[in-house]
C-alpha positions as CSV (number, residue, x, y, z in Angstrom):
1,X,70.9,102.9,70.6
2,X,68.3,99.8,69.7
3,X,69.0,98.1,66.1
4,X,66.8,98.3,63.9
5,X,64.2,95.4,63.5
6,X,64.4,95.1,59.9
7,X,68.1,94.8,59.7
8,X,68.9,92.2,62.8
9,X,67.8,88.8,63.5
10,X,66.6,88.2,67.4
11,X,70.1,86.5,67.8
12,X,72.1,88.9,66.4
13,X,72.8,91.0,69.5
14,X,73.9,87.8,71.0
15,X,76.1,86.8,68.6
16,X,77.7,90.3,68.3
17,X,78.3,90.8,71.9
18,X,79.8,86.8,71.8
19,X,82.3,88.4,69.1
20,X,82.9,91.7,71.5
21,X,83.9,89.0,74.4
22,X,85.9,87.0,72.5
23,X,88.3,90.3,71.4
24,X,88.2,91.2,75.0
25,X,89.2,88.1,76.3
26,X,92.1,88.2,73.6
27,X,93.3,91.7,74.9
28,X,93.4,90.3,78.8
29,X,95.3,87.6,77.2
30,X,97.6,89.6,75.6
31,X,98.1,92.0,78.2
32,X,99.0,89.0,80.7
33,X,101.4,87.0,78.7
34,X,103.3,89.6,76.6
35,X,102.9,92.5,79.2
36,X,101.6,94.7,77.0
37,X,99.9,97.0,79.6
38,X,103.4,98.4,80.8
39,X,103.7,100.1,77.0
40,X,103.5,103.8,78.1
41,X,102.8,105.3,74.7
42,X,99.9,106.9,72.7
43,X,102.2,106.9,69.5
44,X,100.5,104.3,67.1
45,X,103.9,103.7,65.1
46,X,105.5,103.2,68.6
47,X,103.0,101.0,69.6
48,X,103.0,98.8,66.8
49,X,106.8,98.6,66.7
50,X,106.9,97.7,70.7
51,X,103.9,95.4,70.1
52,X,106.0,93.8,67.2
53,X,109.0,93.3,69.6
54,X,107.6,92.3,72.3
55,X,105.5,89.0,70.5
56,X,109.0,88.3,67.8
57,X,111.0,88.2,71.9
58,X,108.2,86.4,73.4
59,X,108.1,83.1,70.9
């Protein structure tokens, strides 16, 4: 899907996808330090409880 010209600067993608890295980069990090790619749910409120456990353990 292009953006639309009228709406987005030049440097807008490049700032956008910037942002994009930065959250993946925070997920990797997460997933290394606080393991969090051994949860084996697809139960948000179990997620989010394990997710809350696992960081309150961790520091």
């Amino acid at each position: 899907m292009n953006l639309p010209r009228d709406e987005f600067l030049p440097s807008d993608p490049a700032t956008i996808y910037r942002c994009r890295w930065e959250v993946e980069l925070l997920f990797r990090e997460l997933k290394t330090q606080y393991e969090l790619d051994e949860f084996d749910t697809t139960k948000n409120h179990v997620a989010k409880v394990m997710f809350s456990r696992r960081c309150c353990h961790c520091w």
